[in-house]
C-alpha positions in Angstrom: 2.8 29.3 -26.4 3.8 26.2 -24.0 6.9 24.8 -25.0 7.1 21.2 -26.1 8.8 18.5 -24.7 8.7 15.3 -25.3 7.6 14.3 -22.0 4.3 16.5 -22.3 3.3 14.4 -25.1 4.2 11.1 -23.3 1.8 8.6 -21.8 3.9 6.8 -19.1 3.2 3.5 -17.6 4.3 2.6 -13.6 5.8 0.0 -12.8 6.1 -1.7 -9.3 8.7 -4.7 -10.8 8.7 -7.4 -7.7 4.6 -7.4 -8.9 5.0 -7.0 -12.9 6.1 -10.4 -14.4 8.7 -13.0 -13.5 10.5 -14.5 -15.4 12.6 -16.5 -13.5 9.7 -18.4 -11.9 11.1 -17.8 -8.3 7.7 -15.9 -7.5 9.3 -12.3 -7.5 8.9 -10.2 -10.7 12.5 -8.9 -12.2 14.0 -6.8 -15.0 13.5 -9.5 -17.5 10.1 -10.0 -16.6 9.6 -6.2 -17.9 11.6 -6.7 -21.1 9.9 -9.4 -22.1 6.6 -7.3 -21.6 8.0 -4.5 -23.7 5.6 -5.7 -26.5 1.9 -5.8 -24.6 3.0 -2.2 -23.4 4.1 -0.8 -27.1 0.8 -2.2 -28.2 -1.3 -0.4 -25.4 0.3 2.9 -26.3 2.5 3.2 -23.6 5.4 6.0 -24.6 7.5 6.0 -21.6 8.0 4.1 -18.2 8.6 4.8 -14.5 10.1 1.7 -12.5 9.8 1.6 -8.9 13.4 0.9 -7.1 15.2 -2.4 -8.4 18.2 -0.9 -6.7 19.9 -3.4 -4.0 17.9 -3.5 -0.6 17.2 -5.5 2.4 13.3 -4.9 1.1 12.3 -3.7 4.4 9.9 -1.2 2.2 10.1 -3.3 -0.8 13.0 -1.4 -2.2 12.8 2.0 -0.7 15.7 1.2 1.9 18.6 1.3 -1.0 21.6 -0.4 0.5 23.7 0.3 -2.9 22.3 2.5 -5.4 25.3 1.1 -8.0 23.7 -2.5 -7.8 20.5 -4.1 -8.8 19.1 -5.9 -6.2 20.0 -9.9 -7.0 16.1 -10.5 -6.9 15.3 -8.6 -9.8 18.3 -9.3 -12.3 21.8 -8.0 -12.5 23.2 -4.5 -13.7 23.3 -6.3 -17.2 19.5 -7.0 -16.9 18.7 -3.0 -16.6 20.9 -2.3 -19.4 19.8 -4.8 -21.7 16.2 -3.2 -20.7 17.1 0.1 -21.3 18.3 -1.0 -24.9 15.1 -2.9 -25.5 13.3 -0.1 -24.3 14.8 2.2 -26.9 14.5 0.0 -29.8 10.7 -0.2 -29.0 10.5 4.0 -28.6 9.8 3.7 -24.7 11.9 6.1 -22.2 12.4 4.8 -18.8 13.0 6.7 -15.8 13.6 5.7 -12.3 12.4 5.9 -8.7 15.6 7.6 -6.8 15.5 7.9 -2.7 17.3 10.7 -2.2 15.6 11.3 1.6 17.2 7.9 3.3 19.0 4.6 2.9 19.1 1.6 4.1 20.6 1.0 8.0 22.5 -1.9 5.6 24.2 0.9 3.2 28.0 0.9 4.2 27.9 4.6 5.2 25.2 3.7 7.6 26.9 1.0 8.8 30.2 2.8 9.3 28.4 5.8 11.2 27.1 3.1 13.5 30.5 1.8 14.2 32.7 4.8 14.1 31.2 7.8 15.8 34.4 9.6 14.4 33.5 8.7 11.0 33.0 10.9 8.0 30.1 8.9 7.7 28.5 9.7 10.8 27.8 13.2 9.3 25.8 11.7 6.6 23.1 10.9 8.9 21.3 12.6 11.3 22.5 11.9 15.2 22.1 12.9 18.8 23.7 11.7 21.7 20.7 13.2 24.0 17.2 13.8 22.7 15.7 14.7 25.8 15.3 18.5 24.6 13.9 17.1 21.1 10.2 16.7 19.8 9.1 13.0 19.6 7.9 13.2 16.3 5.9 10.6 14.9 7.1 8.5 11.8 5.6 8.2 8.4 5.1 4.5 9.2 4.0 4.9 12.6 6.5 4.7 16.2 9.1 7.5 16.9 11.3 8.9 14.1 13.7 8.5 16.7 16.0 5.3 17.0 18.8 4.3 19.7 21.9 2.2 18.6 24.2 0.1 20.4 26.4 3.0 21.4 23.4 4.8 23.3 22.7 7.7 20.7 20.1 7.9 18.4 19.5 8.7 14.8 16.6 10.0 13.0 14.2 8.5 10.3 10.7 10.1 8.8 9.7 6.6 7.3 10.8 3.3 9.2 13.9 2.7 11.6 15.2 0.6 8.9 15.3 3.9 6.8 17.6 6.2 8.6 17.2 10.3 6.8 19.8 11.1 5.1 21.7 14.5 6.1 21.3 16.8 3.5 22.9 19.7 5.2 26.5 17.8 4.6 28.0 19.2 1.3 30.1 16.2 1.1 27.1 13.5 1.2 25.4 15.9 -1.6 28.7 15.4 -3.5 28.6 11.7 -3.6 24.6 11.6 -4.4 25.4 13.8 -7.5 28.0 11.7 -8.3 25.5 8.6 -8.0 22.5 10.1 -10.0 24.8 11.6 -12.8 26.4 7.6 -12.8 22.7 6.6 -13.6 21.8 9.3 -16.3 24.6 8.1 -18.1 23.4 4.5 -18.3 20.7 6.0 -20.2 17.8 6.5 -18.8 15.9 9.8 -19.5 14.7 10.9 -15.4 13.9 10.5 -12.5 10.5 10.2 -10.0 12.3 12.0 -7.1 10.5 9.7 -3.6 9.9 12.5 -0.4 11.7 14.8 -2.3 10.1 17.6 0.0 11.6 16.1 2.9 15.2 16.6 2.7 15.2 19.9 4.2 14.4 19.5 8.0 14.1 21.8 11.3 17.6 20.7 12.8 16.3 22.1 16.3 13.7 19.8 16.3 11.3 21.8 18.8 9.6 20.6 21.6 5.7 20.0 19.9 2.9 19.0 22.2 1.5 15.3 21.7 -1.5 14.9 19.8 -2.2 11.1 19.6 -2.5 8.3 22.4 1.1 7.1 21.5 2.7 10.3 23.4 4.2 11.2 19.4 3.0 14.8 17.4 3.1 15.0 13.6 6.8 15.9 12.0 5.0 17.8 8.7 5.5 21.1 10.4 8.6 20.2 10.7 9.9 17.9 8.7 8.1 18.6 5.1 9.1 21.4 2.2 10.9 23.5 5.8 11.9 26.6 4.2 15.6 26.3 3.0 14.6 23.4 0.6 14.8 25.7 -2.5 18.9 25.9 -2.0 19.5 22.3 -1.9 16.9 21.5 -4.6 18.3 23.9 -7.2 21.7 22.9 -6.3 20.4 18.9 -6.9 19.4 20.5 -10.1 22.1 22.3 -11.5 24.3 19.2 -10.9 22.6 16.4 -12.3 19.4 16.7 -14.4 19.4 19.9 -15.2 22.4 19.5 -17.8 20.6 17.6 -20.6 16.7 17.1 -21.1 15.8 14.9 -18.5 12.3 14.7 -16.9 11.7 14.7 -13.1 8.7 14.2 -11.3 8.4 14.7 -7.2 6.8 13.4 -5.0 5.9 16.2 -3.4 3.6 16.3 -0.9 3.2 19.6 1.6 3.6 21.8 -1.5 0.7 24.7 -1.2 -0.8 25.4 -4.7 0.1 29.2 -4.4 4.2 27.7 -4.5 4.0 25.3 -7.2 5.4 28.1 -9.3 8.6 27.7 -7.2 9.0 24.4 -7.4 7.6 23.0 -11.4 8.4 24.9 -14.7 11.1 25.5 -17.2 13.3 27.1 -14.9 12.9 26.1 -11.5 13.2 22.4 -9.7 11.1 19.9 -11.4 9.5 19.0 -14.9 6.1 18.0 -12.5 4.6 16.9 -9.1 2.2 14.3 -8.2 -0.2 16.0 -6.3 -2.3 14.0 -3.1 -4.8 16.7 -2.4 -7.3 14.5 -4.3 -5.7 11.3 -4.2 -5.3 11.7 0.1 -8.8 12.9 0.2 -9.9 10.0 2.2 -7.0 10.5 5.0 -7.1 13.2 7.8 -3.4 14.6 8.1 -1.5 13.0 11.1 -4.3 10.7 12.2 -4.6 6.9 11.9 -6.1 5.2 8.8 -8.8 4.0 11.5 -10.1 7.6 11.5 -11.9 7.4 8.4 -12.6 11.3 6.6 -15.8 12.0 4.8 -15.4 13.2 1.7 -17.6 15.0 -0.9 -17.6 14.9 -4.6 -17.6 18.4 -5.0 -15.1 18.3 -2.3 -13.0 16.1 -4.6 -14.0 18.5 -7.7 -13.0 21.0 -6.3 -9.1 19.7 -5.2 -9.1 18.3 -8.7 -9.5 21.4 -10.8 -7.9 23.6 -8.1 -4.7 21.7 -8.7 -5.4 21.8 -12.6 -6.2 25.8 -12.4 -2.5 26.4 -10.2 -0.7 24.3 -12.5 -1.7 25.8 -15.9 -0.6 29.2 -14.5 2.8 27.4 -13.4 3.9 24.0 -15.6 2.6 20.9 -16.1 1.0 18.5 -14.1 1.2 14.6 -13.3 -2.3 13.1 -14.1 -2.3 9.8 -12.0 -5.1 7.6 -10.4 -3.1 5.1 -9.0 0.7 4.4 -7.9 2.2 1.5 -5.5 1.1 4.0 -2.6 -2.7 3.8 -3.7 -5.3 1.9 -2.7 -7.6 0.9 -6.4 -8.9 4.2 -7.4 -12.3 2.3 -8.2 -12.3 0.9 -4.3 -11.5 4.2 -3.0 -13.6 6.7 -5.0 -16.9 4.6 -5.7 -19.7 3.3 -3.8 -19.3 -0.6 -2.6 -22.5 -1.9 -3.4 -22.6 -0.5 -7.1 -18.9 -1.8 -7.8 -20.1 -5.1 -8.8 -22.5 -4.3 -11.6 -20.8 -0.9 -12.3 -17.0 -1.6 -12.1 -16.0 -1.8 -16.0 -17.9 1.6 -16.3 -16.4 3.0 -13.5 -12.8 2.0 -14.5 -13.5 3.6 -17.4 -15.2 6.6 -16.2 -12.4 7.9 -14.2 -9.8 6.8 -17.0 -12.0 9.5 -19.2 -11.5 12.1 -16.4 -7.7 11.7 -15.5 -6.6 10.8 -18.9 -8.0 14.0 -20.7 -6.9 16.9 -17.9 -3.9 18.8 -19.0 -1.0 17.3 -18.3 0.9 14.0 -18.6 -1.0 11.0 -18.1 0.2 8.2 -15.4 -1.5 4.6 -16.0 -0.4 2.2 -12.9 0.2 -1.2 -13.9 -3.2 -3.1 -13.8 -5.2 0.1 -14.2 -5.5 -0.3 -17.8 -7.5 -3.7 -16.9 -10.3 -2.2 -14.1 -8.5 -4.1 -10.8 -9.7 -3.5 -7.6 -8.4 -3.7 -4.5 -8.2 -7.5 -3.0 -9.4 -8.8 0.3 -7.2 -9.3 3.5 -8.9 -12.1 6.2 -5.7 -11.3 8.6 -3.0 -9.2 9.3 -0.9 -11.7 8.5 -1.1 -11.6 5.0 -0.4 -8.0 4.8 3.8 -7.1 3.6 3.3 -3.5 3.4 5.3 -2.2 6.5 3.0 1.0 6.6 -0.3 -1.0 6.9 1.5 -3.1 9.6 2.8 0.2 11.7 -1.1 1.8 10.9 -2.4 -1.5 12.3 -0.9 -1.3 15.4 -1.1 2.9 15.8 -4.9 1.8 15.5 -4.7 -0.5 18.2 -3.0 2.5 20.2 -5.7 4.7 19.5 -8.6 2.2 21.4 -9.9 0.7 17.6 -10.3 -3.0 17.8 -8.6 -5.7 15.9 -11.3 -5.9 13.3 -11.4 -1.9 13.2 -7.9 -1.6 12.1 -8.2 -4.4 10.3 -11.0 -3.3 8.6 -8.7 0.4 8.0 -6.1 -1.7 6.1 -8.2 -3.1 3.9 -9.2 0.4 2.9 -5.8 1.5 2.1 -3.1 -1.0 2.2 -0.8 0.2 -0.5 -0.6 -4.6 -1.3 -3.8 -3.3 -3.1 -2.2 -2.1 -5.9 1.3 -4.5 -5.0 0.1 -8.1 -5.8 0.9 -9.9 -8.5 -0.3 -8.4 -12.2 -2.9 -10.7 -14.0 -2.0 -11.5 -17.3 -3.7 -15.2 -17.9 -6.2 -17.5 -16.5 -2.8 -20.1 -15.7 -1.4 -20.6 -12.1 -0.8 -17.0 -10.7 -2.6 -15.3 -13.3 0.5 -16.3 -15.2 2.9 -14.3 -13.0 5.0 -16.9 -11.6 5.2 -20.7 -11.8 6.8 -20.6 -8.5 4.9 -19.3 -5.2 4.3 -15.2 -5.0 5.9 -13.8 -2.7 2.3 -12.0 -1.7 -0.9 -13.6 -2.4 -2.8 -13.0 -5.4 -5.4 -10.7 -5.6 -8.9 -12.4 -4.6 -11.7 -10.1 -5.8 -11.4 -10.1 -9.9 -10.0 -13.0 -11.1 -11.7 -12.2 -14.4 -9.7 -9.1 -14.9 -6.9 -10.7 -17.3 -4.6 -9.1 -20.1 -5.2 -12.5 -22.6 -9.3 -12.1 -21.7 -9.6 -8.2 -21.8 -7.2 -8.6 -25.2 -9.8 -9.8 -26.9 -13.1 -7.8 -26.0 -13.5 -5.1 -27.9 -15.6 -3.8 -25.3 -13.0 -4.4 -22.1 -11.2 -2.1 -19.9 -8.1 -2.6 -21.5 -10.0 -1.9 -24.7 -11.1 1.4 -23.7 -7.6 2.6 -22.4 -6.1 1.9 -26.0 -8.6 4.0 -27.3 -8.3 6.5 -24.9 -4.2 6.9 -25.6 -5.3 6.6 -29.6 -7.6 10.0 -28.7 -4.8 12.1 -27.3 -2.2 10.8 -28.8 -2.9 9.9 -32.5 -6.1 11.8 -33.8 -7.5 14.9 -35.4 -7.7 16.2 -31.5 -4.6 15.3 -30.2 -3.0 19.2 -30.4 -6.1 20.5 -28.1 -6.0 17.7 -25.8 -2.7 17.6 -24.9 -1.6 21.5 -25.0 -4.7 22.8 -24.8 -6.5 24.6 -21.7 -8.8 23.8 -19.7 -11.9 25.1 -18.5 -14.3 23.4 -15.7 -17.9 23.4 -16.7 -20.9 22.9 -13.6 -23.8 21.0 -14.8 -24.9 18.9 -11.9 -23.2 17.9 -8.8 -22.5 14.6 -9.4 -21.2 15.4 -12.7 -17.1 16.3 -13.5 -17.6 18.2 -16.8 -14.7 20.3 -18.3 -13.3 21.4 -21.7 -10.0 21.4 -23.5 -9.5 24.7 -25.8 -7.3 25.2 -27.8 -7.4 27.8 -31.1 -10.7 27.8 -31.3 -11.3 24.3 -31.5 -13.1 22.5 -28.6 -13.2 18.9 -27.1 -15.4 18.1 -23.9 -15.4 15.6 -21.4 -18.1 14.8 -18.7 -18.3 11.8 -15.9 -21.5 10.9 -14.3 -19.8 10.1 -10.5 -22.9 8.0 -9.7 -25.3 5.8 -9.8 -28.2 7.5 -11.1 -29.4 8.7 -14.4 -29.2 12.3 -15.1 -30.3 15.0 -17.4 -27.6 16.4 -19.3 -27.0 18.8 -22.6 -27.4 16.6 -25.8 -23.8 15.5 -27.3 -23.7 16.1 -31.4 -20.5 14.1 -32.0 -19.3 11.5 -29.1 -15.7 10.7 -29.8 -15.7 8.3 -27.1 -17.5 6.8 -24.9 -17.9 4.0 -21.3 -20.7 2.6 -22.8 -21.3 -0.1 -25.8 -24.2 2.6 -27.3 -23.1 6.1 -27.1 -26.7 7.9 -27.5 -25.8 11.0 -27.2 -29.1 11.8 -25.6 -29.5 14.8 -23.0 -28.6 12.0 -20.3 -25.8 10.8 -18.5 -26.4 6.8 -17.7 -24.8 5.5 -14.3 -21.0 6.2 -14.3 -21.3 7.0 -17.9 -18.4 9.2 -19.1 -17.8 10.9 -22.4 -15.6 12.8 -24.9 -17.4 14.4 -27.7 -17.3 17.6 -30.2 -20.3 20.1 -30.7 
């Protein structure tokens, strides 16, 4: 029998707090801004949170570049402000667990800046530097440019994400020491675990081989080399056995580069992590190492069959992270759906692929503005992007030969601002999220989409996802859809159909992925469903997703 934990039974809810609510009215959410929001996510359902980085930073990557993972970054509030969160958050019944960088700093963090200064430092060791790197690969960098820096002194140091994000050297005991020492600071302020960011790329090849080129920059992709290397599993079961592996603590990787035969080794009761978010599905529009410019076809039963692989590898292994959406994501309804049916089809829609992620064994993940159907907004220039990957994917595009309206065009795709501007909870001046300017523009594409509107419909998006977290959560069926398994059914291909069992008792779910009508097997007793009148008929209308009992 699966064991129970509380964090199986969870329904989390991301946050991405410079976008969530301010309340200081400087135009830059904060930590107070999410307390005082405690209640609208208590009434949705929402059983635990996961907080993007409030730690202190230069916000290079909006908060992924820690300079001092023992302050809050002023912007967001004080150390008091995440305790007095925390406390609020328990009194309400909500766990919270952080975003922790454990693959790179900051080049503001003191040891960074001591390496930099002293090449006989201590610190110098807790980075990763070469005095000659003629005999080294020129990888390319998450972000785009060489992962390969030179300072002042004439060496260099390496960095998988943005030169402002210089790796960290995990093969240094001493620098493990001191992170340990950091995270375990952290669990004892209460929180209940950790989303672990790159997690799988700690571990690199140190020789850094000579690779040939493969793009118009002169660069070749690090992922061979710089992504779950072997000799990860030491280091992560050490990270393990000294932090959040002494009490019962959640932790969920990001873990890309993970094969779905070794996702044994890595989630389960007794291995590395409680789950992984898995980007077979959600990276199913991006071809690996190539610009966003170089758009990948996809299939639906391409993207059916990624989905329920990952479901079929984890149910042998743990428990899986059900997400759409995070701050990395484009709008799941932008990315997965037809353009010229989003208009007339987009509550469905939001609602059709809330039915599929919500009800797949595992934890549920709602992204903050999910719950309301928003879509991704509209950028007229590169200049009103933030996001410093769109900006390096902007100008590897321009490398590559696209034109400025090509790689514009790519951004708007999949800018990770899609799912970063501001949250819309009123019809007021920034949808209510700041009196004072944001510090990115507003979205510009469904202004309608409001908590105080969608509050009131009975009918809304918001609506739907209460009653979606009521289904799992607080019914008759709530024992067979969370623990029990799963079982793909194959009606037609543009149909996701599956079924949760569980001691002999059955619940069903099937989403019509388009925009036609189909035949389909009559539905006795519909327990939920997209649309105002649940017929139940042998047909599935446009986008029309249900949950129903024989």
């Amino acid at each position: 029998m699966t064991e129970r934990k509380w964090w199986k039974e969870a329904v989390f809810y991301q946050i991405y707090p410079k976008s969530f609510y301010d309340a200081n009215g400087d135009g830059i959410g904060d930590l107070k801004g999410i307390t005082q929001k405690l209640p609208y996510l208590k009434e949705l359902g929402i059983t635990a949170l996961r907080i993007c980085p409030f730690y202190q930073s230069p916000m290079v990557d909006n908060g992924y570049d820690i300079s001092d993972y023992y302050q809050v970054n002023p912007e967001f509030g004080s150390i008091e402000d995440a305790e007095e969160l925390l406390q609020c958050a328990k009194r309400y019944g909500i766990r919270v667990i952080l975003d922790m960088v454990l693959n790179h700093t900051s080049d503001q963090h003191p040891w960074f800046r001591e390496a930099c200064a002293d090449k006989n430092s201590k610190y110098r060791d807790y980075y990763i530097f070469r005095d000659d790197i003629s005999k080294a690969s020129q990888f390319r960098s998450i972000f785009g440019g060489s992962t390969w820096t030179r300072t002042e002194d004439g060496s260099w140091y390496y960095h998988t994400f943005a030169q402002q994000q210089p790796d960290l050297n995990w093969e240094n005991p001493g620098l493990r020491k001191e992170l340990y020492t950091m995270i375990n600071w952290w669990l004892d302020r209460g929180i209940s675990g950790f989303r672990l960011d790159a997690i799988t790329c700690i571990q690199k090849d140190m020789s850094f081989p000579r690779v040939e080129a493969d793009g118009a920059d002169g660069l070749c992709d690090l992922r061979n080399y710089g992504l779950n290397v072997p000799g990860i599993e030491e280091k992560l079961r050490e990270l393990k056995k000294e932090t959040y592996g002494r009490g019962d603590y959640v932790t969920v990787a990001e873990a890309p580069g993970i094969p779905g035969e070794r996702l044994e080794e890595y989630i389960g009761e007794d291995v590395f992590f409680s789950m992984i978010f898995d980007f077979s599905y959600t990276d199913i529009d991006l071809e690996p190492g190539s610009p966003w410019a170089k758009m990948r076809r996809w299939s639906l039963e391409e993207f059916k069959e990624k989905l329920f692989r990952n479901q079929r590898f984890v149910s042998e292994t743990g428990w899986a992270a059900n997400y759409l959406e995070n701050h990395d994501q484009p709008r799941s309804i932008s990315k997965y759906f037809q353009r010229k049916d989003i208009e007339k089809y987009s509550d469905q829609m939001a609602k059709a692929l809330g039915t599929l992620f919500f009800f797949l064994r595992g934890t549920p993940f709602i992204y903050q503005g999910e719950e309301l159907g928003m879509r991704n907004t509209c950028f007229s220039s590169i200049d009103e992007v933030n996001d410093v990957n769109s900006l390096g994917q902007y100008e590897r595009a321009l490398e590559e030969g696209y034109t400025r309206q090509e790689a514009l065009d790519a951004v708007n795709r999949r800018s990770r601002d899609h799912a970063r501007y501001p949250m819309q909870w009123n019809g007021d001046l920034n949808f209510g999220f700041s009196e004072g300017k944001p510090w990115i523009q507003c979205g510009q594409t469904c202004g309608e989409l409001t908590v105080e509107r969608e509050s009131v419909d009975g009918q809304s998006v918001l609506s739907y996802y209460k009653k979606m977290i009521r289904l799992r959560n607080h019914s008759p069926y709530s024992e067979v859809l969370i623990y029990g398994d799963l079982e793909e059914i194959a009606p037609d291909p543009d149909i996701i159909c599956y079924k949760r069992i569980r001691g002999g008792e059955e619940v069903r779910v099937a989403v019509n992925m388009s925009g036609k009508t189909l035949p389909f097997a009559e539905m006795r007793q519909v327990l939920l469903s997209n649309y105002e009148d649940p017929s139940g008929a042998a047909l599935l209308r446009p986008y029309e997703a249900a949950v129903w009992v024989e």
